[in-house]
N, C-alpha and C positions, 0 to 999 in steps of 0.2 A: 210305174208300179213300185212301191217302194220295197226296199228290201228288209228282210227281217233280220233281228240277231245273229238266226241260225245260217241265213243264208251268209251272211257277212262271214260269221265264224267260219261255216262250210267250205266260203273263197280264199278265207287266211291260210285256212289247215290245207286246202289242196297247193294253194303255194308255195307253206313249207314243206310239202314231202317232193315239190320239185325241186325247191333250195337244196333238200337233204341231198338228191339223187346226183348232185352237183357238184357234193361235201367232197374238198383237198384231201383231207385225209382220210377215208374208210374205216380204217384199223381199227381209230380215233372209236371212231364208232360201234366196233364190233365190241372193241373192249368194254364201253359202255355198257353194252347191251347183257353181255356175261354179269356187270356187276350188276345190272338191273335185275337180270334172272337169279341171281343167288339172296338179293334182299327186299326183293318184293315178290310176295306171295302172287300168282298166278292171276288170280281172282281178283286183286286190285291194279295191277299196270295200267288196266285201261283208266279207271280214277287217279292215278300217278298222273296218266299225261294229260287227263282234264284238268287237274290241281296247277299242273304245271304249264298249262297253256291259261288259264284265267287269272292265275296271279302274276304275270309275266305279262301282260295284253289285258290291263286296269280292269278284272275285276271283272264284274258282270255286266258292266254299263257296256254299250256301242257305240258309235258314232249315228248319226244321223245318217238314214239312205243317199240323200242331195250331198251331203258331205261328202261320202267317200266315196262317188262319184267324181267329185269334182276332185278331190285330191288324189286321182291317182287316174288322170288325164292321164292323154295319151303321150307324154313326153318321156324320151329316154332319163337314164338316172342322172347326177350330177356328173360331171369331168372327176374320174377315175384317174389318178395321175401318173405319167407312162403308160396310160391304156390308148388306142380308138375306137372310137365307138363305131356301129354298122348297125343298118338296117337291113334286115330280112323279111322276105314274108313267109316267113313258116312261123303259124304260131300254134297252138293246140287244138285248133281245128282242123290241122292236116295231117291229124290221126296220128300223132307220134308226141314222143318226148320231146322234153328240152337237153336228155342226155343223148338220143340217138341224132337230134342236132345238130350236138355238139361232134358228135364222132363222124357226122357226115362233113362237116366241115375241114374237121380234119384230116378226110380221110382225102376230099378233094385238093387240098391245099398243102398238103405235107406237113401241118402243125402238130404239137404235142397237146393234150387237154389241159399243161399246167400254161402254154401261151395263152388259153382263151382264160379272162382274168372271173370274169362275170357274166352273165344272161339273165335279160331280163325278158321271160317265156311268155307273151299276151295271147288272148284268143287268136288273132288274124295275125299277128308278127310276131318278131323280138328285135331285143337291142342285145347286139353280143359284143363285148371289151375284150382288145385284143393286147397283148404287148405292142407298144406301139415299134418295137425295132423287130417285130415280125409282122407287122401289119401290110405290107408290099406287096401288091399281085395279091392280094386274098380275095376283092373286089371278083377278077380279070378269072380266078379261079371257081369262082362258087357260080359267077351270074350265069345265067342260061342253062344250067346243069338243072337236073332234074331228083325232087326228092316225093318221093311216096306220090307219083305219078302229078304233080304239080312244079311247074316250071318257077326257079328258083329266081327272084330280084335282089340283090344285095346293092345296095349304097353305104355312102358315108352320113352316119346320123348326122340331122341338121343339130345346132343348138336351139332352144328356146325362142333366143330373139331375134333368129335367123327366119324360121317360120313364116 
């Protein structure tokens, strides 16, 4: 079935609001948001952030459906440097965030959220970047543990050409 623009667009914009919910600094953001509120009239923000998602993400063209499928296969992101990479199987189909996750990870493993570097949040998985000089025992901690009533797998992502 191919996909449409909007579906396309639909998939990017639910991405970024996981990207967002992930965002290092907050504040960053809140302050943002104040100066949003004080120089855009009410009635246009919502056209602010379509202006700002269509000029930012070429315009109104799409990529082909078979395209961007294939390029956003199922492989972890590039070698993060001082990060490890891990597989999990918690991805958006097991009814939760990429931020409560994140906090479940943490909360079994004894990590801070600024250890975890990145996640990459898929329907069935994710690929989560750790500091690599806190990455020990995170395995040993997460596997078999249980989150939103689904029994948790964690591995060490393969590479590409390990596959």
């Amino acid at each position: 079935m191919a996909e449409t623009i909007k579906d396309i667009r639909g998939q990017k914009i639910r991405e970024l609001v996981e990207e967002m919910k992930l965002y290092n600094n907050p504040q960053e953001l809140e302050d943002m948001k104040k100066v949003i509120k004080k120089n855009v009239p009410m009635m246009m923000r919502g056209y602010l952030l379509a202006y700002l998602y269509v000029t930012r993400n070429g315009g109104t063209s799409a990529r082909p459906a078979k395209a961007h499928s294939t390029d956003r296969k199922s492989t972890p992101k590039p070698a993060i440097e001082n990060a490890t990479a891990f597989y999990v199987n918690i991805g958006k189909l097991s009814k939760g965030t990429a931020h409560e996750m994140v906090d479940f990870i943490c909360e079994k493993t004894g990590l801070s959220t600024e250890d975890i570097i990145s996640v990459a949040y898929k329907q069935n998985y994710s690929f989560v970047y750790i500091r690599s000089d806190k990455a020990d025992g995170v395995i040993e901690a997460v596997n078999g543990q249980t989150y939103k009533g689904r029994k948790v797998k964690m591995n060490y992502s393969k590479e590409k050409d390990e596959q």
